[in-house]
SEDO-773147 format. One line per field, with one value per residue (C-alpha): residue number from 1; x, y, z. Coordinates in nm, 3 decimals. Layout:
nr c(NUM;...)
east c(X;...)
north c(Y;...)
up c(Z;...)
This chain:
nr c(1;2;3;4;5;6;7;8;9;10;11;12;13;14;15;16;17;18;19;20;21;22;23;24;25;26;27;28;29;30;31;32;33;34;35;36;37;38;39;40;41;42;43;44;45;46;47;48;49;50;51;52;53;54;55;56;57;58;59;60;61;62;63;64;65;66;67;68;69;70;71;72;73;74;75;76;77;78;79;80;81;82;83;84;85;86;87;88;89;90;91;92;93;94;95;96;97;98;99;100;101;102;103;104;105;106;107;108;109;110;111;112;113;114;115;116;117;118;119;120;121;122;123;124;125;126;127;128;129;130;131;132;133;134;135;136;137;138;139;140;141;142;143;144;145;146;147;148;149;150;151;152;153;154;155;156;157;158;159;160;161;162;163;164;165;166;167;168;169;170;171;172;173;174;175;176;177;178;179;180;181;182;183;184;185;186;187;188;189;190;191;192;193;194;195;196;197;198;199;200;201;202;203;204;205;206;207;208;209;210;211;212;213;214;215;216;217;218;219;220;221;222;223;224;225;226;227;228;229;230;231;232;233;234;235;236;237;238;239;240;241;242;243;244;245;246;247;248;249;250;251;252;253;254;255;256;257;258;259;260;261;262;263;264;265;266;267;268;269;270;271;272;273;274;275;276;277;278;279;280;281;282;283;284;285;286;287;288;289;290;291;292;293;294;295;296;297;298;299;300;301;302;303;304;305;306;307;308;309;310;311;312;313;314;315;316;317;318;319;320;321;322;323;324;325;326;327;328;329;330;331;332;333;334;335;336;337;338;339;340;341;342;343;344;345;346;347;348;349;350;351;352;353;354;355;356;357;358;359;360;361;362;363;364;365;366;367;368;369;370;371;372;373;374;375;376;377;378;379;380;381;382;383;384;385;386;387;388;389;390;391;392;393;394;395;396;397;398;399;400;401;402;403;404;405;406;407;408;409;410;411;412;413;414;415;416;417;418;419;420;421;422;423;424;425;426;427;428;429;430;431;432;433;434;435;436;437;438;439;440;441;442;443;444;445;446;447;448;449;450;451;452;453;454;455;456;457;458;459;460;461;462;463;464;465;466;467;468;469;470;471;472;473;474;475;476;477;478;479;480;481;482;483;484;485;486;487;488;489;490;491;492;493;494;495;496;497;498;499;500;501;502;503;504;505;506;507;508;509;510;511;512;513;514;515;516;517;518;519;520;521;522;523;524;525;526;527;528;529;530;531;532;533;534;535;536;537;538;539;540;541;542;543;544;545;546;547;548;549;550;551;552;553;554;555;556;557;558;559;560;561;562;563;564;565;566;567;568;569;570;571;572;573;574;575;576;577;578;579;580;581;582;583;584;585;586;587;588;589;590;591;592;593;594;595;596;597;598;599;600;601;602;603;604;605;606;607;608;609;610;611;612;613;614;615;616;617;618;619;620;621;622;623;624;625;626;627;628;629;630;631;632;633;634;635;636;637;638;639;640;641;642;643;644;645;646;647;648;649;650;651;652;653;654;655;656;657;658;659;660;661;662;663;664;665;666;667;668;669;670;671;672;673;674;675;676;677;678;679;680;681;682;683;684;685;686;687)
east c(9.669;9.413;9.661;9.820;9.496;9.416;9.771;9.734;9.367;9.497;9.783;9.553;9.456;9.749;9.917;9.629;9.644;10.045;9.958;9.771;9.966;10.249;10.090;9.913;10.306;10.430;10.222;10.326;10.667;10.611;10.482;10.693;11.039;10.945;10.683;10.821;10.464;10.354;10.024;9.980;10.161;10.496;10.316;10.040;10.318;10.475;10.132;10.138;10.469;10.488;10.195;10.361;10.698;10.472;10.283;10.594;10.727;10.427;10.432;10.778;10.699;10.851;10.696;10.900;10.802;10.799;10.919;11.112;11.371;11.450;11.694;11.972;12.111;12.434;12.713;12.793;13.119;13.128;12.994;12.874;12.921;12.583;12.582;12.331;12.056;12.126;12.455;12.469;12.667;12.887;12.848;13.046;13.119;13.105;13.325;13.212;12.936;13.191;13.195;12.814;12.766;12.984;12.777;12.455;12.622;12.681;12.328;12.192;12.439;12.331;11.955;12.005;12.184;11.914;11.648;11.851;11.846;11.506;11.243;10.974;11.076;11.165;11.286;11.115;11.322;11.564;11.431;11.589;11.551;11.792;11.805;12.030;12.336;12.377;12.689;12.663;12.665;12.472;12.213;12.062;11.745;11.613;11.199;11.066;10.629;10.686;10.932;11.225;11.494;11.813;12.051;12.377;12.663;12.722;13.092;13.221;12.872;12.812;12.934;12.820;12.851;12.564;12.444;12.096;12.106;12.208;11.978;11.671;11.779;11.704;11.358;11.250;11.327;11.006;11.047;10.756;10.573;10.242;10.415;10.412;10.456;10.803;11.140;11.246;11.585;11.588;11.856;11.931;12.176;12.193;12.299;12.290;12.175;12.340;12.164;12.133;12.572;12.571;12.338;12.532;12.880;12.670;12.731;12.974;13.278;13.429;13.264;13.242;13.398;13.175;12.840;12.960;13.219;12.942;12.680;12.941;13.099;12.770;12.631;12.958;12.953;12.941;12.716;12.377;12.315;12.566;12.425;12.111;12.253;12.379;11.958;12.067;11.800;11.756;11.609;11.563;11.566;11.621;11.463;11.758;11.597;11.214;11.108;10.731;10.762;10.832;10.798;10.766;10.961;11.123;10.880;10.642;10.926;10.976;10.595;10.637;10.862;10.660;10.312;10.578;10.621;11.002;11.190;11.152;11.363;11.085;11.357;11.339;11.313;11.251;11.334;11.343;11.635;11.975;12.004;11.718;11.872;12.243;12.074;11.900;12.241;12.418;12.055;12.099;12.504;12.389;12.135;12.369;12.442;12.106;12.073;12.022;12.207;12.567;12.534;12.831;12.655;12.365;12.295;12.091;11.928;11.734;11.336;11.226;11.304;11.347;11.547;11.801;11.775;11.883;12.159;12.260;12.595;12.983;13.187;13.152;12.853;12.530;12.492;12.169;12.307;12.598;12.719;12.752;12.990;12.996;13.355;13.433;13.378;13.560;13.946;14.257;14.561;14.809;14.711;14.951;14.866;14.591;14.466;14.237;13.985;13.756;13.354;13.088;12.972;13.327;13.393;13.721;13.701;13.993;14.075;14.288;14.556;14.572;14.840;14.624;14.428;14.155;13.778;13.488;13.611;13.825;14.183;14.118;14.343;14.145;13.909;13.681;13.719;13.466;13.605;13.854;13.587;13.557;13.978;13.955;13.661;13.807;14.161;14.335;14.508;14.822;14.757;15.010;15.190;14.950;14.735;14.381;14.033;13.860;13.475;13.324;12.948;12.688;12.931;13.085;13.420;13.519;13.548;13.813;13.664;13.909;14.302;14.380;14.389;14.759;14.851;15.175;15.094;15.221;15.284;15.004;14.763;14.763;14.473;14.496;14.434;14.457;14.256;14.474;14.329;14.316;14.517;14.236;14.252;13.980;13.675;13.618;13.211;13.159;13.349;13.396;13.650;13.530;13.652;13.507;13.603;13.343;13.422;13.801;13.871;13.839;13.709;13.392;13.328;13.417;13.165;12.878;12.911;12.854;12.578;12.384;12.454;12.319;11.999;11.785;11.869;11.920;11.966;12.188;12.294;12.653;12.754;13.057;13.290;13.602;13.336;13.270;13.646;13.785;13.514;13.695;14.028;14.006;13.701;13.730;13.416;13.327;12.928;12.658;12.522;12.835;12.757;12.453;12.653;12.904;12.920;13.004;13.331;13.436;13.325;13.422;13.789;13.826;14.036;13.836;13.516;13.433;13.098;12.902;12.998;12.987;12.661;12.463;12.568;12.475;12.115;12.120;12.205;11.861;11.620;11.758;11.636;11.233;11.310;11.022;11.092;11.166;11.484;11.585;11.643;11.779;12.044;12.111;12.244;12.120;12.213;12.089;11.776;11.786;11.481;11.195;11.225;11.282;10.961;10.762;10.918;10.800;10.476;10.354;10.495;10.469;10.691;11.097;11.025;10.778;11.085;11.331;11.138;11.023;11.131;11.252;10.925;10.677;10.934;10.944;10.573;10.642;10.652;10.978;11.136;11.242;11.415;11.779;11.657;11.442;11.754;11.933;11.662;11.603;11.968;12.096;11.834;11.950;12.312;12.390;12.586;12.368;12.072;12.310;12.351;12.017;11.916;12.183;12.002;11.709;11.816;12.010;11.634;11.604;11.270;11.173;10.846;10.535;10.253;9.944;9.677;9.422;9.630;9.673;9.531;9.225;9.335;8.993;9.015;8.837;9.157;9.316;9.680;9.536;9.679;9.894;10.285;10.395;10.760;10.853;11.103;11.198;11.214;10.903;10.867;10.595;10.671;10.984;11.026;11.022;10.696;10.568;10.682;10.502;10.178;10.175;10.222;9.964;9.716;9.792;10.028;10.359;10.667;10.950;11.279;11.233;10.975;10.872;10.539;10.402;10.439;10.063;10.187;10.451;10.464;10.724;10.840;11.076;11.395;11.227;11.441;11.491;11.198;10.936;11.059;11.033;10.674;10.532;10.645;10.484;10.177;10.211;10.026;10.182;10.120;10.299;10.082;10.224;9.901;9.760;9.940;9.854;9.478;9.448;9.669;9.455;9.126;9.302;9.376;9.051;9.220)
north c(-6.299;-6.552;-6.850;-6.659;-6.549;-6.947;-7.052;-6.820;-6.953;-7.354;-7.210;-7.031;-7.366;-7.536;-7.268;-7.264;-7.600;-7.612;-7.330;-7.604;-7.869;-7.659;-7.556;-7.884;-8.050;-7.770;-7.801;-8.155;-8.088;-7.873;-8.104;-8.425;-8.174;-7.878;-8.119;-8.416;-8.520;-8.673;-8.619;-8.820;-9.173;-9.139;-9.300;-9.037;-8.731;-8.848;-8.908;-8.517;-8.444;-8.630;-8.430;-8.142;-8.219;-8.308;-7.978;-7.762;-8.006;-7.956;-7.578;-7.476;-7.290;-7.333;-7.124;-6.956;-7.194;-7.515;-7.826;-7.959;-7.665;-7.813;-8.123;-7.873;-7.791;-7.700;-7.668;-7.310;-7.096;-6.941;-6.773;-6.413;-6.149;-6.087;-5.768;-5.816;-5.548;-5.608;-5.677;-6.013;-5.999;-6.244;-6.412;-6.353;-6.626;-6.757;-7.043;-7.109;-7.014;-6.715;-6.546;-6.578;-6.405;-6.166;-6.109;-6.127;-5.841;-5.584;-5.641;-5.543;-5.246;-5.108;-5.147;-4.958;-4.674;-4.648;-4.659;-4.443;-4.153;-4.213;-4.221;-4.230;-4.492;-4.742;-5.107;-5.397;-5.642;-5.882;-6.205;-6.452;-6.712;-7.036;-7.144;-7.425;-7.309;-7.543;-7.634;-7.563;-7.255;-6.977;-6.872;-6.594;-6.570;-6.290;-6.289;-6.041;-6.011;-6.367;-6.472;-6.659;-6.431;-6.469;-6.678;-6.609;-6.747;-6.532;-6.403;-6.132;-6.039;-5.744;-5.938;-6.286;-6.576;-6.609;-6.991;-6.957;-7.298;-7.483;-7.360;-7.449;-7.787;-7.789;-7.913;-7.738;-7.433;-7.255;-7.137;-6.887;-6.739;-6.622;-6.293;-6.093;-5.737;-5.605;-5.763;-5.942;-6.133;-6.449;-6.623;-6.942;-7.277;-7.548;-7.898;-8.233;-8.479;-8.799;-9.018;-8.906;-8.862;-9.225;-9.342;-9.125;-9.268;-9.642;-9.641;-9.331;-9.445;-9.101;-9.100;-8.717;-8.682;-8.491;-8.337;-7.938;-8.017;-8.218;-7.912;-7.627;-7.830;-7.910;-7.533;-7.414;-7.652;-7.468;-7.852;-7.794;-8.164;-8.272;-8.022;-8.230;-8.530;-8.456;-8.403;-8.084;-7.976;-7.622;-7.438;-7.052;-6.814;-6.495;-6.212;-5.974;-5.742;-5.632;-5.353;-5.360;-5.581;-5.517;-5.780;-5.687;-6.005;-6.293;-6.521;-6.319;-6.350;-6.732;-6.737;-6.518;-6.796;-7.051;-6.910;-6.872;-7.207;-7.170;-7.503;-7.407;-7.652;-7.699;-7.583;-7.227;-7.194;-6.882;-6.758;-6.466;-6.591;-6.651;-6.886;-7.166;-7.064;-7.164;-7.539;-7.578;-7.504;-7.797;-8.014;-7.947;-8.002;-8.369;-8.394;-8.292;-8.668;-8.756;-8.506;-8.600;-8.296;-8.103;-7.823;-7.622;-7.448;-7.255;-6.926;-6.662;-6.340;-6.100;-6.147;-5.773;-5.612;-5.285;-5.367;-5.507;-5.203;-4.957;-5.194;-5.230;-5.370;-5.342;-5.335;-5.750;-5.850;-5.768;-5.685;-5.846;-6.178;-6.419;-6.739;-7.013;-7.280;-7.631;-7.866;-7.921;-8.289;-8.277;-8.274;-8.403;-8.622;-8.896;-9.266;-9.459;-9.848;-10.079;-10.375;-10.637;-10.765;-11.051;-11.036;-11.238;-11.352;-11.395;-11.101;-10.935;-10.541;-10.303;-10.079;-9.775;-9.615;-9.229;-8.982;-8.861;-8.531;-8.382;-8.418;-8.259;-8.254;-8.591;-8.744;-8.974;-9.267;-9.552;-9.505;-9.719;-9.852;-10.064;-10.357;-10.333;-10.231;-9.894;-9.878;-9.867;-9.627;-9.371;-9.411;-9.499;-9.825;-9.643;-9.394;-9.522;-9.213;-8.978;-8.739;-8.817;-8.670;-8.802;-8.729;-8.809;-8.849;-9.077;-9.041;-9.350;-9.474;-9.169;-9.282;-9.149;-9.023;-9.026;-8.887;-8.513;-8.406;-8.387;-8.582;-8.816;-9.180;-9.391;-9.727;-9.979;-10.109;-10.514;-10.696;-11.009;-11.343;-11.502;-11.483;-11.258;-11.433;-11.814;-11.860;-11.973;-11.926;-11.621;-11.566;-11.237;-11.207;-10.902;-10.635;-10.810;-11.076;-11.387;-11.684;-11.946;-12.120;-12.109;-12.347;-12.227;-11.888;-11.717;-11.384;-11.521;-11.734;-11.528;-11.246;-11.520;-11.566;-11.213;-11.123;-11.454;-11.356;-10.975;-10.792;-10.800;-11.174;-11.422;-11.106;-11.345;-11.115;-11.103;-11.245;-10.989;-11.036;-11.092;-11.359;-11.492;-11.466;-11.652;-11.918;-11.958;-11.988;-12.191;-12.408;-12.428;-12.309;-12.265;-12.260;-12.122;-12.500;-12.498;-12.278;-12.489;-12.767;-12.555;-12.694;-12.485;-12.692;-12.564;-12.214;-12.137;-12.251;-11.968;-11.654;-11.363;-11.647;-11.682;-11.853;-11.619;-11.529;-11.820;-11.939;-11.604;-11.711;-12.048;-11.909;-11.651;-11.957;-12.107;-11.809;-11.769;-12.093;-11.988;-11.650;-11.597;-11.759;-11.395;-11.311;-11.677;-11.641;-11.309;-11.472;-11.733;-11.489;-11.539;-11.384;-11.069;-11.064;-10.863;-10.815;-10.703;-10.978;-11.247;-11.151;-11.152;-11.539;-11.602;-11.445;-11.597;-11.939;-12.001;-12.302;-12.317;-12.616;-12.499;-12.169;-12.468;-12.617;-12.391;-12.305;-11.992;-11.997;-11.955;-11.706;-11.480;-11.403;-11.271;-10.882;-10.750;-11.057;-11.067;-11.333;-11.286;-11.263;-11.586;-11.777;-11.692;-11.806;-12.146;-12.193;-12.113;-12.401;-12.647;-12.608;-12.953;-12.767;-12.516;-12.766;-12.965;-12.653;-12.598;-12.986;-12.951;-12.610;-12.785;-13.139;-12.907;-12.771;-12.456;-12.430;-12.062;-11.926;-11.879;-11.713;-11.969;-11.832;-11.797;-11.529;-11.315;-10.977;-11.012;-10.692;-10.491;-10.351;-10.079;-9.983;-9.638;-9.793;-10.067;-10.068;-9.701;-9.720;-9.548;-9.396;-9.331;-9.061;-8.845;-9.012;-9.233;-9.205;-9.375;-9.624;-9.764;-9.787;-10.168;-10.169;-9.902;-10.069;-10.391;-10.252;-10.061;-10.380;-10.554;-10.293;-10.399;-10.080;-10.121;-9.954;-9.777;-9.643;-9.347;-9.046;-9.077;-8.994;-9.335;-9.288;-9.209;-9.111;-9.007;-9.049;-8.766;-8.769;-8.521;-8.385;-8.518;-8.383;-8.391;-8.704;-8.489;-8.169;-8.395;-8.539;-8.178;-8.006;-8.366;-8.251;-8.641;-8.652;-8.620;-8.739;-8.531;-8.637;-8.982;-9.004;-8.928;-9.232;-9.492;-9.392;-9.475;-9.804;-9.955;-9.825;-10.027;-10.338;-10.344;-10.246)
up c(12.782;12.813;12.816;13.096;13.290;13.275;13.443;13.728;13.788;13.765;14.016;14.297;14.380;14.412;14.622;14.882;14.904;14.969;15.198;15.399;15.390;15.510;15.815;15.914;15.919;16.044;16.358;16.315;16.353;16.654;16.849;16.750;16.770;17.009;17.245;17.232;17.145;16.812;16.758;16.380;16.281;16.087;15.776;15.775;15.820;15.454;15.288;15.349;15.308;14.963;14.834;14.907;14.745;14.458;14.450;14.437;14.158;13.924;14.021;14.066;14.374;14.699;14.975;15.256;15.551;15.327;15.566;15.262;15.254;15.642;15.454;15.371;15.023;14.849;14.965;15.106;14.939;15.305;15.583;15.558;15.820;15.974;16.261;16.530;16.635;16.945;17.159;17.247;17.601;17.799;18.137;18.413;18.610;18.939;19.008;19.392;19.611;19.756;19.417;19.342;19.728;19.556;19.283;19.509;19.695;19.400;19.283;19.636;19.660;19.338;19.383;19.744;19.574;19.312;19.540;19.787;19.483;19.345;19.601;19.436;19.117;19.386;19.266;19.404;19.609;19.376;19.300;19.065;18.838;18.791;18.402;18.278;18.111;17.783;17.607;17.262;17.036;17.061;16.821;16.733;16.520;16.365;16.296;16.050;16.073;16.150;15.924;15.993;15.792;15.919;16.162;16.259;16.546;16.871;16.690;16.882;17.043;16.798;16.443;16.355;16.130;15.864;15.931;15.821;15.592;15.883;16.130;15.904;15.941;16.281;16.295;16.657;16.509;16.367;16.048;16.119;16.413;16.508;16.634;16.309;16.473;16.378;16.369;16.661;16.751;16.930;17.143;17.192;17.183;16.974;17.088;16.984;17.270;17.373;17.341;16.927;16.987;17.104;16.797;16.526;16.688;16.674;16.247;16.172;16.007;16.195;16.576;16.687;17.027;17.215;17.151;17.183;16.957;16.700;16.759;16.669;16.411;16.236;16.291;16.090;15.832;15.472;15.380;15.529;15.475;15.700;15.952;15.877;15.931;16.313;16.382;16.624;16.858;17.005;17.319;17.374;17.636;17.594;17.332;17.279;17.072;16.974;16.787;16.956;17.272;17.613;17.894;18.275;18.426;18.267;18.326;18.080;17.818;17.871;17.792;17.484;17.337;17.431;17.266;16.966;16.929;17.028;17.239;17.615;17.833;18.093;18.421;18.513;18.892;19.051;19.432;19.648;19.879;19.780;20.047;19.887;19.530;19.639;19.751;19.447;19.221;19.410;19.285;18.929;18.940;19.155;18.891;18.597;18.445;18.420;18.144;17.805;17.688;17.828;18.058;18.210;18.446;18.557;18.492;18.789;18.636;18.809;18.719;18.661;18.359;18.530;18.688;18.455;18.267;18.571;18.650;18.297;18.155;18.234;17.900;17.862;18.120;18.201;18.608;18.649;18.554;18.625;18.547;18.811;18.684;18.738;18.781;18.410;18.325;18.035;18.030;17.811;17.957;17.853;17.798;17.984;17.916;17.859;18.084;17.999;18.274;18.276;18.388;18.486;18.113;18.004;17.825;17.844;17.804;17.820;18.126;18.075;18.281;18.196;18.384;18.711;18.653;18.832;18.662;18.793;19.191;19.125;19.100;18.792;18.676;18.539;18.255;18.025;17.696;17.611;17.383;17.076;16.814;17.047;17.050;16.653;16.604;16.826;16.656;16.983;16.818;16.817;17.106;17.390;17.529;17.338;17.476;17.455;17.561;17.863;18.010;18.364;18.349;18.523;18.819;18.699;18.556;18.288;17.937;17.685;17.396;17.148;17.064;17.089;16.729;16.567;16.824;16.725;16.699;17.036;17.130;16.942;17.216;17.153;17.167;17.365;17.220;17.574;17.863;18.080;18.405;18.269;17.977;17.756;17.392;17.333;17.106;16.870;16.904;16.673;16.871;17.236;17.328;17.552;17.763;17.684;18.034;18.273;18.494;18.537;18.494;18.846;18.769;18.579;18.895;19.156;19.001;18.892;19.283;19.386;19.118;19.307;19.599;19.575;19.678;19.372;19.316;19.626;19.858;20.096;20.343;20.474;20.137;19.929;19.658;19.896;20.037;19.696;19.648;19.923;19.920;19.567;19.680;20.031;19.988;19.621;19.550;19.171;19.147;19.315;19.395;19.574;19.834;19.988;20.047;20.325;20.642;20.951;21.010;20.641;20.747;21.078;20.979;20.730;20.820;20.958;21.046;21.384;21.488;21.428;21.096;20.980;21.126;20.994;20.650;20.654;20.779;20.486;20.259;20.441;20.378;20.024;19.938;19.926;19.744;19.449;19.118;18.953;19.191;19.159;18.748;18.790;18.990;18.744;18.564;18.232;17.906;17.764;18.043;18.409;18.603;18.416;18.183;18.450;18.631;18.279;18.278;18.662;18.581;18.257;18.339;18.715;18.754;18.707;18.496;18.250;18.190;18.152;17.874;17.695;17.314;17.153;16.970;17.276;17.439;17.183;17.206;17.569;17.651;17.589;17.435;17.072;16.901;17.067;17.408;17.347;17.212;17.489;17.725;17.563;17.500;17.878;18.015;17.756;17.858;18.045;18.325;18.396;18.402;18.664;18.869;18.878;18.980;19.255;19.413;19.389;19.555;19.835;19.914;19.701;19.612;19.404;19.522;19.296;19.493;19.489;19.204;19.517;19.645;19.350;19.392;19.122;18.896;18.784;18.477;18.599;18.825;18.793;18.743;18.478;18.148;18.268;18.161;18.510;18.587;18.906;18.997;19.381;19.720;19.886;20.232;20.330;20.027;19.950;19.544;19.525;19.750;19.509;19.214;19.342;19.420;19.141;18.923;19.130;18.995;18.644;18.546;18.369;18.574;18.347;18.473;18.157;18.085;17.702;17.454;17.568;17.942;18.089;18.427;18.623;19.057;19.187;19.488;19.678;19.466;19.168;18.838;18.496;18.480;18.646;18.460;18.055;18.234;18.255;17.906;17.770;17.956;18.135;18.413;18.739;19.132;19.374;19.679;19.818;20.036;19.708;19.583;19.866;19.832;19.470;19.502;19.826;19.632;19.379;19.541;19.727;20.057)
């Protein structure tokens, strides 16, 4: 009895202190997965997390909310049947804006009738709320006096899949809750982002096509650590059943999930006219790509929870709520050949023909593959004639994704060993082809041409790639020295040149020559940099020839510039024939602007923009986003095209999106006022 009393005693302590640990990385974990705001250093997380695993060793106790159950374990026999408390319904849908006035309709109809027959339990006027509609599987989470005890797959709406394993592997889901009154059931979808599809595809000997497919898949596979592996994410919306609870409006429940700890996505717009709801579906579906997760849709509900309740359900939808969908952007047609095209580096990527279908409100034809390593990963080697799976996004060229599964092998795509343009023998670097010949293969010309030619670079107006193109083929043009030594006699006699063509480009040739020293190596062209690390160059050296001699070494100690970048630097300027290019430009009175140190804007320390890592995001008006970009700059702040834990503040402007909407759940700090914006930047630059 004694030896017993004494283990329990040595235990108490060890329990409380697991109890501790558990919720200090818990909290951890809710702001690093839930937040998207880390709040201790990666090294400090396992100090704490290694105790732990070793205090459940030496104890052989594991408690309920322990982080290390998240990594998954055996491998499942199967899936039980789970039954829900409560039904979980299906959308209808509204494919245009004539079925969702449809919809809009109904609702009034039946709120008129209701208030027509019961005077005095009027319903207040319908108002709405606009939630994205993800593309993943539905969860649904049951909490027991806060208690994650159960988690099952939508099924049939009243019977489920078991997948509780898998869904503890999903780090943004809580594993308990402060809300310990009852049992409640909580609804959701699980995804996995790009951006973690495109990183997983990066190393996987098997790429996943698409990130529904790798979210369901993952969710209903009987090896939680491969569910693990995937690194799902989660956001909730909806509590579908509560034994205690009741919430007046939706935007009290939101809240409730929220103070839960529960993954809100941050866009939930509200409105009391149908008219400014129908604009802002046509925002998200513009604003769609720039997601870092799929959506089909939106989805409108009615606010008040009365009034869902009078209108109630049909036998498959809820009346208070529809589904608005969006063009699908994700289709399946035949691959009908391969071509191979030639760029501005050299590099020869693959371009293929599919049999026309329509994708998201387009005829498509032509889509991407990006060099032969991407052919071979996505088992399209032997895919001619076979049906395969395509996806528009980014509103750019849509990429195929991979071969319909039991597909019959077609025709083998062949890789080209020749340059299809020049005839060159071609180079295997890692996954990409090349052409090696610069200074003969037309497409690599006629494209260095246009890239020097365009805004951001020598901004010579008037200047296009059929320019670039037929300077190529009549006045044997083949480098961008070349084009300040036309004449007007070579110009004038061109087809389509009269005078005054010709003489506006030779005076855009003439104010190109004194653009700053930043836009100048931009247009150069030079591998692996673009224009943030071509102004760090211009910047930190001040003269074209201090860039052109200096070594890998000093370069690498510049912002932004590791070792590859600096090799690539160095080794461009040591290259004899760009070096001759360059001398030419020069001798033909090209001379890159540095402004003189006098005129720099003396940067204060003391400046509200100093030191800040800034994004920008909406429409300037007063501002255009180079000017703002500039200024902003000027003041010492770092400009980033991306919202993320190290931004410090983001500047939204009108129609801002999915940037302004990640800035706020961060709790980033956010200017909305562009007079706001021009006061703090002329306060800043002492004007």
């Amino acid at each position: 009895m004694d030896e017993r009393r004494q283990a329990q005693q040595q235990s108490e302590p060890a329990h409380t202190r697991m109890e501790q640990l558990i919720a200090e990385l818990n909290q951890y974990n809710y702001h690093y997965y839930t937040l998207d705001n880390p709040i201790v250093s990666d090294k400090e997380y396992d100090r704490i997390y290694d105790e732990l695993v070793a205090l459940e060793q030496e104890s052989g106790t594991i408690l309920p909310d322990s982080p290390t159950q998240r990594v998954g374990g055996e491998t499942l026999s199967g899936f039980e049947p789970h039954r829900h408390l409560a039904r979980l319904w299906s959308l209808d849908k509204a494919q245009d804006m004539v079925s969702l006035e449809a919809w809009h309709q109904r609702v009034l109809r039946l709120i008129t009738d209701y208030n027509t027959k019961n005077p005095d339990k009027q319903l207040p006027d319908p108002s709405f709320v606009v939630e994205l509609k993800f593309d993943g599987l539905t969860l649904n989470l049951t909490y027991t006096d806060g208690q994650l005890v159960q988690a099952s797959t939508r099924g049939n709406g009243v019977m489920g899949e078991s997948i509780l394993p898998q869904v503890k592997t999903i780090q943004s889901v809580p594993l308990t809750i402060p809300y310990k009154d009852g049992t409640i059931e909580v609804q959701g979808e699980g995804i996995m982002n790009l951006s973690v599809l495109q990183a997983y595809n990066e190393t996987a000997a098997e790429p996943l096509k698409n990130a529904r497919n790798a979210a369901a898949g993952a969710l209903r596979n009987l090896n939680p650590q491969v569910t693990a592996s995937r690194k799902l994410s989660a956001y909730f919306y909806n509590i579908g059943y509560a034994e205690r609870k009741i919430f007046a409006d939706h935007k009290e429940m939101l809240q409730f999930l929220r103070d839960n700890k529960f993954k809100v996505n941050p866009y939930a717009e509200y409105f009391a006219s149908m008219d400014e709801l129908k604009v802002e579906l046509l925002r998200i579906q513009e604003r769609r790509a720039s997601l870092d997760f799929l959506i089909d849709g939106a989805v409108v509900k009615l606010t008040d929870m009365r009034t869902r309740e009078v209108l109630g359900y049909t036998d498959k939808f809820p009346r208070w709520a529809v589904a608005f969908k969006f063009e699908a952007e994700e289709t399946s047609t035949i691959l009908e050949s391969v071509s191979w095209n030639v760029g501005r580096t050299g590099k020869v990527t693959p371009l293929a023909r599919v049999e026309a279908v329509e994708l998201a409100g387009v005829t498509v034809q032509n889509c991407t593959l990006n060099n032969i390593g991407d052919i071979e990963r996505k088992n399209l080697k032997h895919a001619l004639g076979s049906r395969v799976f395509i996806r528009r996004s980014n509103d750019v060229i849509p990429e195929i994704l991979g071969k319909v599964p039991d597909e019959p092998e077609g025709e083998v795509i062949v890789f080209p060993t020749t340059c299809p343009a020049c005839g060159s023998q071609l180079e295997l670097r890692g996954a990409h082809l090349f052409c090696n010949n610069k200074l003969g293969c037309k497409p690599q010309i006629v494209a260095r041409l246009s890239h020097f030619a365009s805004r951001d670079a020598m901004d010579i107006e008037t200047f296009s790639e059929k320019t670039a193109e037929q300077l190529y083929d009549e006045l044997e043009v083949r480098d961008p020295a070349d084009l300040f030594g036309l004449t007007f006699e070579q110009l004038v006699g061109l087809n389509r040149f009269g005078e005054k063509k010709a003489n506006n480009l030779l005076q855009a040739f003439e104010v190109s020559k004194t653009r700053e020293l930043a836009a100048f190596l931009n247009a150069l062209g030079i591998p692996n940099t673009g224009k943030t690390t071509t102004r760090v160059l211009a910047e930190h050296y001040r003269s074209l020839q201090a860039i052109m001699q200096a070594t890998p070494e000093e370069l690498v100690n510049l912002p932004d510039v590791g070792s590859i970048v600096a090799d690539s630097i160095a080794g461009f300027f040591q290259d004899p024939l760009q070096r001759s290019s360059i001398e030419r430009m020069l001798d033909y009175g090209v001379v890159p602007q540095v402004a003189a140190e006098e005129e720099k804007v003396a940067i204060s320390t003391d400046s509200f923009f100093y030191g800040k890592t800034v994004v920008l995001t909406g429409t300037l008006y007063q501002l255009t986003r180079d000017d703002a970009t500039a200024k902003l700059e000027a003041c010492g702040a770092k400009v980033t095209g991306s919202v993320s834990k190290k931004t410090d503040l983001v500047i939204a402007g009108e129609k801002a999106g999915s940037k302004l909407a990640k800035a706020e759940q961060l709790g980033i700090p956010v200017i909305t006022d562009e007079n706001e914006l021009i006061e703090l930047l002329n306060e800043a630059l002492g004007q």
